[in-house]
Biopython code that builds the backbone (N, CA, C, O; Angstrom):
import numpy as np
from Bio.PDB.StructureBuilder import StructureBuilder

atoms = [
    (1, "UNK", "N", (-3.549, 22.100, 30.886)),
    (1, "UNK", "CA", (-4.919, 22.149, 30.441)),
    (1, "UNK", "C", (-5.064, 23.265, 29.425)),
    (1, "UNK", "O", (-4.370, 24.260, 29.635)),
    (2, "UNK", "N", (-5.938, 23.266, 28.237)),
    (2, "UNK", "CA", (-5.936, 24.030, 27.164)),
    (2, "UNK", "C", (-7.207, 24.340, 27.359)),
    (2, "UNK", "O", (-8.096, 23.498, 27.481)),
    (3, "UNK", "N", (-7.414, 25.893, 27.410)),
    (3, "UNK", "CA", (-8.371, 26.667, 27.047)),
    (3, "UNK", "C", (-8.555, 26.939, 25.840)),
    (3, "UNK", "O", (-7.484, 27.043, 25.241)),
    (4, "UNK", "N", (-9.508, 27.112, 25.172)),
    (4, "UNK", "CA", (-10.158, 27.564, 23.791)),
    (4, "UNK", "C", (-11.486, 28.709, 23.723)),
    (4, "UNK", "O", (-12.690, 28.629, 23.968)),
    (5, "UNK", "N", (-10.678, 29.667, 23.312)),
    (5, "UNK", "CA", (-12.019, 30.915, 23.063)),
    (5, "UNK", "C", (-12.650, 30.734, 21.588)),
    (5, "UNK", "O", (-12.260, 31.067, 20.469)),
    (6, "UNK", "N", (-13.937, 29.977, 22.132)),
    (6, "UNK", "CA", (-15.162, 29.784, 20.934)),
    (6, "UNK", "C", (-16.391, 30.489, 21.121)),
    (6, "UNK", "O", (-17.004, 30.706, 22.166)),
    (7, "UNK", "N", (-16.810, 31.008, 19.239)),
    (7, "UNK", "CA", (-17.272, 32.492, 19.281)),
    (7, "UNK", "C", (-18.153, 31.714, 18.393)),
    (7, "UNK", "O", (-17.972, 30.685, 17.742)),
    (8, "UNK", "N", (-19.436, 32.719, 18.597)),
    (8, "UNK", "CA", (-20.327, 32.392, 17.283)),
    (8, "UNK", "C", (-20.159, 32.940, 16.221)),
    (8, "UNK", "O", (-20.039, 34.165, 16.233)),
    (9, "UNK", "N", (-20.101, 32.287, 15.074)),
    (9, "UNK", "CA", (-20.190, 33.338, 13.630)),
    (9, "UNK", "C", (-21.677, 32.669, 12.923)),
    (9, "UNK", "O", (-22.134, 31.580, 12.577)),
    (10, "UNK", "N", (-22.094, 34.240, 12.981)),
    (10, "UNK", "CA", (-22.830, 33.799, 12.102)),
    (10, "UNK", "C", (-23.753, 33.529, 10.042)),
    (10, "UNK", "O", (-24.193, 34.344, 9.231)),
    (11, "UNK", "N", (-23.676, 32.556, 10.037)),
    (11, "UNK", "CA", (-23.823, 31.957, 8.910)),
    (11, "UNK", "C", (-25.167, 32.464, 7.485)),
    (11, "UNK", "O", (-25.208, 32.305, 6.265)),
    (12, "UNK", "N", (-25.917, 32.990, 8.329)),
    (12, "UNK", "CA", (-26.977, 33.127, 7.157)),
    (12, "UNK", "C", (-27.464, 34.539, 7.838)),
    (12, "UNK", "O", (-27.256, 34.920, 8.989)),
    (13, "UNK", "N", (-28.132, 35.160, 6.847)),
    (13, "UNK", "CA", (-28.771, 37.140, 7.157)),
    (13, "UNK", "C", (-29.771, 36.654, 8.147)),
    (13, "UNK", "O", (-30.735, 37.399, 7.975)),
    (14, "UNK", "N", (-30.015, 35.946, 8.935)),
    (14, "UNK", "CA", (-31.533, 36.162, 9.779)),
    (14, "UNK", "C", (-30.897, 35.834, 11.300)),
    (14, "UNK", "O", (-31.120, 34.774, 11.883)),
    (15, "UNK", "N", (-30.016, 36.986, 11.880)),
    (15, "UNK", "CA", (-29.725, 36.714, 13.126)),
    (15, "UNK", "C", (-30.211, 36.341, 14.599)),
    (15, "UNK", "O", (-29.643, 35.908, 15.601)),
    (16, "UNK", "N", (-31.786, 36.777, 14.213)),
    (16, "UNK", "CA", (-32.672, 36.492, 15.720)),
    (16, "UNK", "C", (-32.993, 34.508, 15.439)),
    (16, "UNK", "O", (-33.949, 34.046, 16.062)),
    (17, "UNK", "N", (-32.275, 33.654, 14.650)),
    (17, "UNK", "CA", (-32.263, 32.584, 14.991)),
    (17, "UNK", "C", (-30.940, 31.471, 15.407)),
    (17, "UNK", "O", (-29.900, 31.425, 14.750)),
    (18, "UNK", "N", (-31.126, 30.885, 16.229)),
    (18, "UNK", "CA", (-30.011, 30.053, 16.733)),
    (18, "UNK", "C", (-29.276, 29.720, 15.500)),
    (18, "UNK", "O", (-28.097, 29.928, 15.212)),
    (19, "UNK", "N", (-30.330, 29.096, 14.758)),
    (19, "UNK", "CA", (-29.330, 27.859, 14.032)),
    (19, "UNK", "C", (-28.349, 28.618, 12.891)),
    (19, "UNK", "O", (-27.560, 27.960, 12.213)),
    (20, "UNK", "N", (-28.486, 30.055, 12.761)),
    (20, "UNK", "CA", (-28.304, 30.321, 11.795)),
    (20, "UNK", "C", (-26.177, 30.414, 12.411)),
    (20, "UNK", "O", (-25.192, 30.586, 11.693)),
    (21, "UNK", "N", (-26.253, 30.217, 13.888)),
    (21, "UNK", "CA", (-25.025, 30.422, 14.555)),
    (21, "UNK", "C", (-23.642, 29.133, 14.275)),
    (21, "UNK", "O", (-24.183, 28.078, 13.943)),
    (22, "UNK", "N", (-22.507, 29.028, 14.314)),
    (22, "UNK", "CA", (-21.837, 27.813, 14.364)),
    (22, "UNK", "C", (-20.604, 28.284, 14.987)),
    (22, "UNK", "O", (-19.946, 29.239, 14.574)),
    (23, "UNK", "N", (-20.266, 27.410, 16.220)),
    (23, "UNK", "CA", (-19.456, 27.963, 17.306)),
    (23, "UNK", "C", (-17.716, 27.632, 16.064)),
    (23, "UNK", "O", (-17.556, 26.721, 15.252)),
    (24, "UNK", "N", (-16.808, 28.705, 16.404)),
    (24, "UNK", "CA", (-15.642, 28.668, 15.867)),
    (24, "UNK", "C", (-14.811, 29.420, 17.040)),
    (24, "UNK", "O", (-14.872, 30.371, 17.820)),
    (25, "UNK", "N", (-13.798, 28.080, 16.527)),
    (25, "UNK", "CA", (-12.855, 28.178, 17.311)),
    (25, "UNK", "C", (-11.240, 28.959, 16.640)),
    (25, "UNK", "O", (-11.253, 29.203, 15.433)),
    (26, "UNK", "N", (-10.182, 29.247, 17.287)),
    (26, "UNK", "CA", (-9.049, 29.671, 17.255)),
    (26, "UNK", "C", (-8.103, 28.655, 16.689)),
    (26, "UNK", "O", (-7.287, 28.623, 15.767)),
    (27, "UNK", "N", (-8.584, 27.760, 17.702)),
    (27, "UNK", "CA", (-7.092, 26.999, 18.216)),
    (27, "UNK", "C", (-6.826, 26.272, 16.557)),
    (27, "UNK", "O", (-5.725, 26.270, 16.005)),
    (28, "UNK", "N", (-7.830, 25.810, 16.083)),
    (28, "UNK", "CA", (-7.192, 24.641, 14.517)),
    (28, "UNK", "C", (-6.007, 25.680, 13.523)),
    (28, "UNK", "O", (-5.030, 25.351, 12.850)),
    (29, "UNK", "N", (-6.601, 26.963, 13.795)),
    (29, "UNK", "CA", (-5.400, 27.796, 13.056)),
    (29, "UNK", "C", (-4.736, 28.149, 13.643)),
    (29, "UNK", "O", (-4.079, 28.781, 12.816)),
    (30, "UNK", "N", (-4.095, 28.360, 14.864)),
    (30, "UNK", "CA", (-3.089, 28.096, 15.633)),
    (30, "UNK", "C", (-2.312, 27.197, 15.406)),
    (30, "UNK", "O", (-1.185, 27.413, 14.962)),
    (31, "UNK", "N", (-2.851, 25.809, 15.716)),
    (31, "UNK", "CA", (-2.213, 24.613, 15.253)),
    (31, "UNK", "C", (-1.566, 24.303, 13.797)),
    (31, "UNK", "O", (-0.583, 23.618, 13.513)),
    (32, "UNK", "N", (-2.532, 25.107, 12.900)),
    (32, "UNK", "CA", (-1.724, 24.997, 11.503)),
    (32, "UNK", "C", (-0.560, 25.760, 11.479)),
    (32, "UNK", "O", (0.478, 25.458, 10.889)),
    (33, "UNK", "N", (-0.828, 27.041, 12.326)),
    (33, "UNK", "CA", (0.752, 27.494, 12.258)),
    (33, "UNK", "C", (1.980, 26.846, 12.792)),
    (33, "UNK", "O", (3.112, 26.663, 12.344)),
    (34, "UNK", "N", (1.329, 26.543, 13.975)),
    (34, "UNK", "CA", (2.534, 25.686, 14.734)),
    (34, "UNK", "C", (3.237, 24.552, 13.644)),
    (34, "UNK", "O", (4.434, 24.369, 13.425)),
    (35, "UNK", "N", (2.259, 23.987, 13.154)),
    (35, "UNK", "CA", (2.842, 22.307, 12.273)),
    (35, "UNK", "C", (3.281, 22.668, 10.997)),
    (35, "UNK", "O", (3.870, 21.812, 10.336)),
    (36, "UNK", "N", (3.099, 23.783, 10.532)),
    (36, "UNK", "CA", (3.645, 24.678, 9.415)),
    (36, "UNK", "C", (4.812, 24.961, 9.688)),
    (36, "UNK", "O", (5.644, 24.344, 9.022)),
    (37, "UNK", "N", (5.181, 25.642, 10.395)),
    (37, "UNK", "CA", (6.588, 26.060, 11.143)),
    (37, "UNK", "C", (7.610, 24.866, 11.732)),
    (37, "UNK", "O", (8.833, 24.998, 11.670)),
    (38, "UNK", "N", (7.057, 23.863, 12.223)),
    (38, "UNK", "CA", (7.255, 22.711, 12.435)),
    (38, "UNK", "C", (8.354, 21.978, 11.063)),
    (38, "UNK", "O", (9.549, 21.719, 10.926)),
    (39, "UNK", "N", (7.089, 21.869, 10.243)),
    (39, "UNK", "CA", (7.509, 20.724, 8.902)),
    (39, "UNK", "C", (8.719, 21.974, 8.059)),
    (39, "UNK", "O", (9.506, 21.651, 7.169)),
    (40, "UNK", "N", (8.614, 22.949, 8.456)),
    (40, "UNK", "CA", (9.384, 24.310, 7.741)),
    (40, "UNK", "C", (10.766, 24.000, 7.991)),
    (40, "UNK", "O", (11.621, 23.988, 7.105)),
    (41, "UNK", "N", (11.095, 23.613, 9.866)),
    (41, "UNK", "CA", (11.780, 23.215, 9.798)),
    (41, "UNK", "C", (12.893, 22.156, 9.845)),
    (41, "UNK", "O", (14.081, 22.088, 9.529)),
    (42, "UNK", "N", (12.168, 21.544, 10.263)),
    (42, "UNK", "CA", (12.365, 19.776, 9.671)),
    (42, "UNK", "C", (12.680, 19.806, 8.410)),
    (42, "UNK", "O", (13.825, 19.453, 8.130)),
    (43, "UNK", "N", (12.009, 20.118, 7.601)),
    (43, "UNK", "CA", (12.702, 19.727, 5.773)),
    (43, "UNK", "C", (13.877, 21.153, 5.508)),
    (43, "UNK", "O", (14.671, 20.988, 4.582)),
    (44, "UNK", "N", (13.924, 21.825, 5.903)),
    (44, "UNK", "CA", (14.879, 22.279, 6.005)),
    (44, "UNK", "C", (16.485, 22.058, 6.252)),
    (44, "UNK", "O", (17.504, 22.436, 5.674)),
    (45, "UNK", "N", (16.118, 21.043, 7.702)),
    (45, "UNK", "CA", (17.349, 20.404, 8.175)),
    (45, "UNK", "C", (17.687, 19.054, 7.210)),
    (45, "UNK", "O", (18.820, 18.845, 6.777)),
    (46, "UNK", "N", (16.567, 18.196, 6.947)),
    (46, "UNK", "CA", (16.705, 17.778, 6.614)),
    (46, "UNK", "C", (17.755, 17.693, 4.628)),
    (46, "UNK", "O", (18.717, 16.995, 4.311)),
    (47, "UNK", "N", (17.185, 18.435, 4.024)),
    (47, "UNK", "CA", (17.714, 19.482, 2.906)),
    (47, "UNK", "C", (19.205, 19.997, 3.199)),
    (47, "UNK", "O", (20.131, 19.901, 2.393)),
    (48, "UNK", "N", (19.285, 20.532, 4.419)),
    (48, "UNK", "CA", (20.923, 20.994, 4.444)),
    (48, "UNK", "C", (21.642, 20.055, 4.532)),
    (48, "UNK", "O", (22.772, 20.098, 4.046)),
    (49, "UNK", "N", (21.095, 18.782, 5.283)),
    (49, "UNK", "CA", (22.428, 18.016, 5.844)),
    (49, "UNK", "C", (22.741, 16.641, 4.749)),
    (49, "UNK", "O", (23.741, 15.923, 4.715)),
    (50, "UNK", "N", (21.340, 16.580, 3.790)),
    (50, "UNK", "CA", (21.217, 15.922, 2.455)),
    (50, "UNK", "C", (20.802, 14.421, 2.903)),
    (50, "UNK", "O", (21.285, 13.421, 2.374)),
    (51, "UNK", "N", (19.755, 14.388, 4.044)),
    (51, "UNK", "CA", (19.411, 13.205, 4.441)),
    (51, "UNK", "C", (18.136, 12.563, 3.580)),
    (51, "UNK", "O", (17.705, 11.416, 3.698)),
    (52, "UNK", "N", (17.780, 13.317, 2.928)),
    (52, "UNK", "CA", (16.312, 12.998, 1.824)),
    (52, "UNK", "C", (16.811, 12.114, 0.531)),
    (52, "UNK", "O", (17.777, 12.309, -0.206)),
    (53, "UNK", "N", (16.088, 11.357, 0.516)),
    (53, "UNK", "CA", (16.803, 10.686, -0.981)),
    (53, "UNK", "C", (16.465, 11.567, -2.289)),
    (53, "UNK", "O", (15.376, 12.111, -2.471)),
    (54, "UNK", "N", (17.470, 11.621, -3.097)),
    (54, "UNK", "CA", (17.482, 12.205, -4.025)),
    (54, "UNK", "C", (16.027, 12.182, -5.183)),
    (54, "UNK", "O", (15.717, 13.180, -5.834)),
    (55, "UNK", "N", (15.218, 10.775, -5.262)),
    (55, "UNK", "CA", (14.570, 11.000, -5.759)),
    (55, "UNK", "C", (12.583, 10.869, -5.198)),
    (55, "UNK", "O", (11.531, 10.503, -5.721)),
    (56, "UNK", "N", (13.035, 11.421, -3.881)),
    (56, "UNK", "CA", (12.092, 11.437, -3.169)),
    (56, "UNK", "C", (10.902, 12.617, -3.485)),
    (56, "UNK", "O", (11.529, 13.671, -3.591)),
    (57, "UNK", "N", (9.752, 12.829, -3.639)),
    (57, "UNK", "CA", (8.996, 13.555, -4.031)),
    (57, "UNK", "C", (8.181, 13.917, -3.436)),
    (57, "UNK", "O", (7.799, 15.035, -3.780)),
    (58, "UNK", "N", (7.364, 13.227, -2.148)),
    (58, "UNK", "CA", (6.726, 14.308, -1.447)),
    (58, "UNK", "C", (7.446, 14.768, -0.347)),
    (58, "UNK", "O", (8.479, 14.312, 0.144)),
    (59, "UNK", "N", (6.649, 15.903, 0.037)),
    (59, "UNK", "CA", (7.004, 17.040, 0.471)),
    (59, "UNK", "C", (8.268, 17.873, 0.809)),
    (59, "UNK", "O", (8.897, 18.352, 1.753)),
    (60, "UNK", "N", (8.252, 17.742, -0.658)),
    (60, "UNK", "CA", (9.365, 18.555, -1.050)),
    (60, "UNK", "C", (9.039, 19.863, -1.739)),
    (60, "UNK", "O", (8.407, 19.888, -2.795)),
    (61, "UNK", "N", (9.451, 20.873, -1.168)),
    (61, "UNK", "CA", (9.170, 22.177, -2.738)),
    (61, "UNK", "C", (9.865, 21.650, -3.925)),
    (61, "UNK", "O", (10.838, 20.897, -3.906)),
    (62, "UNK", "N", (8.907, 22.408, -5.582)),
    (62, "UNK", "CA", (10.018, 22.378, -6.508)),
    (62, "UNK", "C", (9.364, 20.650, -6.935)),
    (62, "UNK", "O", (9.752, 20.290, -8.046)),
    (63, "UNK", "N", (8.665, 19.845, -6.362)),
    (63, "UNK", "CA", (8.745, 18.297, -6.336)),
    (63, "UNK", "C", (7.016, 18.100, -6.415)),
    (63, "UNK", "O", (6.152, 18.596, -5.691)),
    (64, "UNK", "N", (6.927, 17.461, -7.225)),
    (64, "UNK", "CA", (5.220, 17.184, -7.273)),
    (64, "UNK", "C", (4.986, 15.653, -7.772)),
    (64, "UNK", "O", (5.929, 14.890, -7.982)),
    (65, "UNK", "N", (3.833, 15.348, -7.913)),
    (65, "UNK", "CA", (3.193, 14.058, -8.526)),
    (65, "UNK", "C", (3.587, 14.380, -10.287)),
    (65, "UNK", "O", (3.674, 13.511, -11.154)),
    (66, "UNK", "N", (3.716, 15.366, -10.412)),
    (66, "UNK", "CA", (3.661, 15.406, -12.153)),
    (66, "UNK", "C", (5.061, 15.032, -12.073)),
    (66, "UNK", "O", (5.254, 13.865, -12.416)),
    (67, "UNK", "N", (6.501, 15.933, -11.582)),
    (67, "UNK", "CA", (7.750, 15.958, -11.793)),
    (67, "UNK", "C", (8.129, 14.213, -11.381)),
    (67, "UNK", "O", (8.995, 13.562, -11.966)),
    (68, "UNK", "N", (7.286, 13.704, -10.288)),
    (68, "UNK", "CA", (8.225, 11.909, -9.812)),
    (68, "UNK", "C", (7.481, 11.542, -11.368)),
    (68, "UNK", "O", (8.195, 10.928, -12.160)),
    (69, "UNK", "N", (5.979, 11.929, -11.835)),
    (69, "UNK", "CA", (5.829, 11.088, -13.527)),
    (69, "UNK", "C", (6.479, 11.331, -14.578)),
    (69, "UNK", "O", (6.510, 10.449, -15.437)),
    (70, "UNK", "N", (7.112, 12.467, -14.783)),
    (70, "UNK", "CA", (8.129, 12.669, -15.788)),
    (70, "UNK", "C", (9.843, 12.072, -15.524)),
    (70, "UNK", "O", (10.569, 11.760, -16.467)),
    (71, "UNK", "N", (10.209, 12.010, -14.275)),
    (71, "UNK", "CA", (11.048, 11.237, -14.154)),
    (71, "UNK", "C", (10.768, 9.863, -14.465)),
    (71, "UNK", "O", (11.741, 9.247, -14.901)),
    (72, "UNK", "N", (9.584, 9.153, -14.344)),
    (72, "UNK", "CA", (9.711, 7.626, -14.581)),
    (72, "UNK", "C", (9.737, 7.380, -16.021)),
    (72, "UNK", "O", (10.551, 6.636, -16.568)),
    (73, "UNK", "N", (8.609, 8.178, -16.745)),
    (73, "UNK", "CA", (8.179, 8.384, -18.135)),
    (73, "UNK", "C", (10.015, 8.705, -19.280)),
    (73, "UNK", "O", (10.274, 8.306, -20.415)),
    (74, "UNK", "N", (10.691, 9.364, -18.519)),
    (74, "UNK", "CA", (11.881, 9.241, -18.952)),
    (74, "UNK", "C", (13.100, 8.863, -18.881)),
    (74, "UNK", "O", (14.054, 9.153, -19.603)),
    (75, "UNK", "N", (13.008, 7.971, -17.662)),
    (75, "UNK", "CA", (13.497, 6.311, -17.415)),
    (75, "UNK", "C", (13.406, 5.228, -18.492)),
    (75, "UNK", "O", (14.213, 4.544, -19.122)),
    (76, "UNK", "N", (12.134, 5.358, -18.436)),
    (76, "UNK", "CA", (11.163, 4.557, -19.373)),
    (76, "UNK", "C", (11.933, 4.830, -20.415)),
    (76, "UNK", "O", (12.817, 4.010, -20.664)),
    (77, "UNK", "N", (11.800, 6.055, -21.300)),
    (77, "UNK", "CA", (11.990, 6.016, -22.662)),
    (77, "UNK", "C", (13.938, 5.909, -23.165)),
    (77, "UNK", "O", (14.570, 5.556, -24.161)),
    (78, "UNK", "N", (14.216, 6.379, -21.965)),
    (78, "UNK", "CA", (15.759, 5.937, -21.678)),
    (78, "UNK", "C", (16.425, 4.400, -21.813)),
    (78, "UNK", "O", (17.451, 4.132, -22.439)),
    (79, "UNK", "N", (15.671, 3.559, -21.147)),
    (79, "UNK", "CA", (15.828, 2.275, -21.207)),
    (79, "UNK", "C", (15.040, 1.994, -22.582)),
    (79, "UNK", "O", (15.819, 1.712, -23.493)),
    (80, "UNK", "N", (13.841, 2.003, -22.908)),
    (80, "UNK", "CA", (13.743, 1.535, -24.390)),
    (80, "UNK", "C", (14.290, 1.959, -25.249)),
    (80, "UNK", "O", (14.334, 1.077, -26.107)),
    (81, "UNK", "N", (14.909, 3.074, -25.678)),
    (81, "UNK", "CA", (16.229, 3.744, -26.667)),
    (81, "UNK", "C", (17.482, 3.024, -26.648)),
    (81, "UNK", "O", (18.198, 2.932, -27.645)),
    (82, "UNK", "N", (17.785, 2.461, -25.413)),
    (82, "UNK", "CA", (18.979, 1.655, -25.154)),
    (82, "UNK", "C", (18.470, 0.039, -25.375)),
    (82, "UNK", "O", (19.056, -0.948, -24.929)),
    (83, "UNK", "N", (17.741, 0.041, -25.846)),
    (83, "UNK", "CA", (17.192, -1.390, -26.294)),
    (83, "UNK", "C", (16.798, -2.000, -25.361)),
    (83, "UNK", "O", (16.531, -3.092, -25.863)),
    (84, "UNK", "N", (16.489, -2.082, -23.970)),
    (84, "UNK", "CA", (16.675, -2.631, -23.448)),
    (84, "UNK", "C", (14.732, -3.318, -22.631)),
    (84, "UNK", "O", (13.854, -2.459, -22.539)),
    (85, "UNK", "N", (14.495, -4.372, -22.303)),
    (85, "UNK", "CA", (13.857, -4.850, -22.080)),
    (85, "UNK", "C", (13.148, -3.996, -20.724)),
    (85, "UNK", "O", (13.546, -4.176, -19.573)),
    (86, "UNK", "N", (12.037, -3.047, -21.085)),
    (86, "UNK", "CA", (11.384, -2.559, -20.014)),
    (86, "UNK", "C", (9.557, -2.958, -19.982)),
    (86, "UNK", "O", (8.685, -3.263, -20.796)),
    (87, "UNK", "N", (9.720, -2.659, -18.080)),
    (87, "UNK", "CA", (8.150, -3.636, -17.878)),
    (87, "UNK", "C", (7.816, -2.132, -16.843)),
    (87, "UNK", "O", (8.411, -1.916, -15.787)),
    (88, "UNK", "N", (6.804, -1.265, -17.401)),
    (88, "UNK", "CA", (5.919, -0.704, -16.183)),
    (88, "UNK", "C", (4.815, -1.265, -15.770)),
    (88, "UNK", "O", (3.799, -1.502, -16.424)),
    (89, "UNK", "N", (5.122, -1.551, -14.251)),
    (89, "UNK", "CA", (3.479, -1.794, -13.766)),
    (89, "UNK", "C", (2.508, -1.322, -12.589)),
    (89, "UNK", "O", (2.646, -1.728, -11.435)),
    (90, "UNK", "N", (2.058, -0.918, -12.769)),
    (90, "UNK", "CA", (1.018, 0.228, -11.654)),
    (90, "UNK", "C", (-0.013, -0.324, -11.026)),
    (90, "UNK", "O", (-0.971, -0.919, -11.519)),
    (91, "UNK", "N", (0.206, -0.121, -10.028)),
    (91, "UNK", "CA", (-0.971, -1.386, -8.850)),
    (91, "UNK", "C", (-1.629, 0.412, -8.181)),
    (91, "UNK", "O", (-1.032, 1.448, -7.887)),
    (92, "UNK", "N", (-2.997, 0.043, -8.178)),
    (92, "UNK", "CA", (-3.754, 1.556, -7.795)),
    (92, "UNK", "C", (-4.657, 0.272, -6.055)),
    (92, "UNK", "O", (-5.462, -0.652, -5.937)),
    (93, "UNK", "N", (-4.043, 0.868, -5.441)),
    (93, "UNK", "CA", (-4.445, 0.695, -4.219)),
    (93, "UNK", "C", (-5.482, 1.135, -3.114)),
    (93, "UNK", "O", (-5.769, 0.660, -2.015)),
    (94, "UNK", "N", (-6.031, 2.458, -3.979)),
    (94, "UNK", "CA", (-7.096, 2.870, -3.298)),
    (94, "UNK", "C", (-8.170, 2.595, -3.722)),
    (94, "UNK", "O", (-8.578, 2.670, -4.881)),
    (95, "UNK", "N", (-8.989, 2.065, -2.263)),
    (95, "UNK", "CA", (-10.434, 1.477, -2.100)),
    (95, "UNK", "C", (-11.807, 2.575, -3.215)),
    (95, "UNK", "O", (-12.051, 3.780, -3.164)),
    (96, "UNK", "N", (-12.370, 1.552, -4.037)),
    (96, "UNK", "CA", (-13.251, 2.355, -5.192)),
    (96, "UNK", "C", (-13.876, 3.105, -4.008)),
    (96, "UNK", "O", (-13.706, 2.837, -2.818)),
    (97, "UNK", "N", (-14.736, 4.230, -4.602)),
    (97, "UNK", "CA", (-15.375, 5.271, -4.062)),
    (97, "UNK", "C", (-16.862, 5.045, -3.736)),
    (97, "UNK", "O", (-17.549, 5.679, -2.935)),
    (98, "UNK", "N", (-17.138, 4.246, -4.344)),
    (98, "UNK", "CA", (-18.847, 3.721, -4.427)),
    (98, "UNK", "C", (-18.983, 2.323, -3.848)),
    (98, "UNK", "O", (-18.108, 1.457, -3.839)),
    (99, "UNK", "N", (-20.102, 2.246, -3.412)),
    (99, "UNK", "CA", (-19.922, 0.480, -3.039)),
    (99, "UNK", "C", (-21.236, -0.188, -3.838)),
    (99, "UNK", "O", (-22.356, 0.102, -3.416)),
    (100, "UNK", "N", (-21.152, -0.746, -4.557)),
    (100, "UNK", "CA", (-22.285, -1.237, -5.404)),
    (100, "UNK", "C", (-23.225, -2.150, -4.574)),
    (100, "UNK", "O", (-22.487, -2.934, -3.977)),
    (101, "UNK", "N", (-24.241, -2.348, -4.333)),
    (101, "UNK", "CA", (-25.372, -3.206, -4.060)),
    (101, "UNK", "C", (-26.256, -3.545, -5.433)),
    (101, "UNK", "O", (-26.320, -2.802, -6.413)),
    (102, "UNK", "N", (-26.918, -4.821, -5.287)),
    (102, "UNK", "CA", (-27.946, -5.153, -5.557)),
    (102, "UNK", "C", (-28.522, -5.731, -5.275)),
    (102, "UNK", "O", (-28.185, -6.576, -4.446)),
    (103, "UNK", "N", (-29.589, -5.678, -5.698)),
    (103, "UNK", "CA", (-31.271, -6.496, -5.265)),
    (103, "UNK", "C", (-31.350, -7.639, -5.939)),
    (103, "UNK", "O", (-31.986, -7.170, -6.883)),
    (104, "UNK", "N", (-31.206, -8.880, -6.251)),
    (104, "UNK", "CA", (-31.920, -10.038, -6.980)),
    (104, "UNK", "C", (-33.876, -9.934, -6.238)),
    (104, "UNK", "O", (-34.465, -9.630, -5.200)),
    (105, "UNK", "N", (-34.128, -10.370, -7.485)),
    (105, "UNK", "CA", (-35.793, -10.866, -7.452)),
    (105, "UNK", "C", (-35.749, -12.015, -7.169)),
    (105, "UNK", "O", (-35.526, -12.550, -8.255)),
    (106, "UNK", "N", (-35.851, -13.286, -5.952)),
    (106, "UNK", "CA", (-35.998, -14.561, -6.441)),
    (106, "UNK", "C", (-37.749, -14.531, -5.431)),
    (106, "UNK", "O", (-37.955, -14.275, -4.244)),
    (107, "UNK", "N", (-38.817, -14.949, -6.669)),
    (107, "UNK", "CA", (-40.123, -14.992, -5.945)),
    (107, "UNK", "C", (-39.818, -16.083, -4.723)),
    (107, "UNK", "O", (-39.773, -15.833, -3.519)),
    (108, "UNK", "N", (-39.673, -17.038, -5.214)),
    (108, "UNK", "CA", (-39.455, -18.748, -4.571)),
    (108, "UNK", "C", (-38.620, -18.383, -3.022)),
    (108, "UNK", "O", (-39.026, -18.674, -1.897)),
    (109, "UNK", "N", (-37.694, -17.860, -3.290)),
    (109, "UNK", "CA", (-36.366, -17.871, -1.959)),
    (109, "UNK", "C", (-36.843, -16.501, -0.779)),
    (109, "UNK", "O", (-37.153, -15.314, -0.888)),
    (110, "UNK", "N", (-36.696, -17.375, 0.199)),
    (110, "UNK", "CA", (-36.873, -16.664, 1.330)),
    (110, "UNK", "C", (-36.284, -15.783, 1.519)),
    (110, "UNK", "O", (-35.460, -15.579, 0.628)),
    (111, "UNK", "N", (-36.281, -14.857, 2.554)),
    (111, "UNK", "CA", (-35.444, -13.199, 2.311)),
    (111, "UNK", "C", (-34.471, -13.370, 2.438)),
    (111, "UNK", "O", (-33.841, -13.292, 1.383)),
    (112, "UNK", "N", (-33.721, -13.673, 3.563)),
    (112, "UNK", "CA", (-32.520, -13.871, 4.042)),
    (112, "UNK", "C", (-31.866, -15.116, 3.046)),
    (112, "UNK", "O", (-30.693, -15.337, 3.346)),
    (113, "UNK", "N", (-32.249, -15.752, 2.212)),
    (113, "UNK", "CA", (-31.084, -16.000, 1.387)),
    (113, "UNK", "C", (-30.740, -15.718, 0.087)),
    (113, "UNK", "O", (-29.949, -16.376, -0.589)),
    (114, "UNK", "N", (-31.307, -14.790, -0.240)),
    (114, "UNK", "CA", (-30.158, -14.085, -1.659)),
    (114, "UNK", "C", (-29.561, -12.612, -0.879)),
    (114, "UNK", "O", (-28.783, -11.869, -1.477)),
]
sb = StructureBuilder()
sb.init_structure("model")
sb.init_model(0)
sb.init_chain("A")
sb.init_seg("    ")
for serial, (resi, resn, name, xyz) in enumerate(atoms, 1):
    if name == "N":
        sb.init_residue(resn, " ", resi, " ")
    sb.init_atom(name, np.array(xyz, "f"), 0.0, 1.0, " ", f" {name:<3s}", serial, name[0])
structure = sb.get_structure()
């Protein structure tokens, strides 16, 4: 069973009111250390014993979203220098951010069907 020592901090200059309070806890930064230390050493082992594929990019130090785009970008220009017939194509998979609605006006049509 896990105990947790939760403290008030408080948030705004007017202390004789509740709300100005918001209970905080320990334990989430605890836990980041633990899973920090964790993944520290996992990719570590992983790194010594050379089980990561070579052109694997996250979470790796040294390895980012820019460095896997300059590797493709000079794939790319590698194969078209060598003449050779190249196709990039990029499928973006994440759900848009907004969800559009609208209203139609129909005077005539009852609510429930537009």
């Amino acid at each position: 069973m896990r105990s947790i020592n939760v403290r008030s901090l408080l948030t705004y200059l007017e202390p004789h009111e509740l709300k100005n309070y918001r209970p905080v806890s320990n334990l989430s930064f605890v836990w980041k250390l633990v899973e920090r230390a964790a993944v520290k050493q996992l990719t570590d082992y992983l790194e010594t014993n050379g089980l990561l594929p070579l052109l694997q990019s996250a979470y790796r130090s040294q390895h980012s979203t820019e460095t896997a785009l300059l590797k493709v970008l000079s794939d790319v220009l590698t194969a078209i220098d060598k003449k050779k017939v190249t196709l990039l194509a990029l499928l973006d998979l994440m759900p848009p951010l907004t969800v559009w609605t609208t209203t139609f006006y129909c005077p005539g049509c009852s609510p429930g069907l537009v």
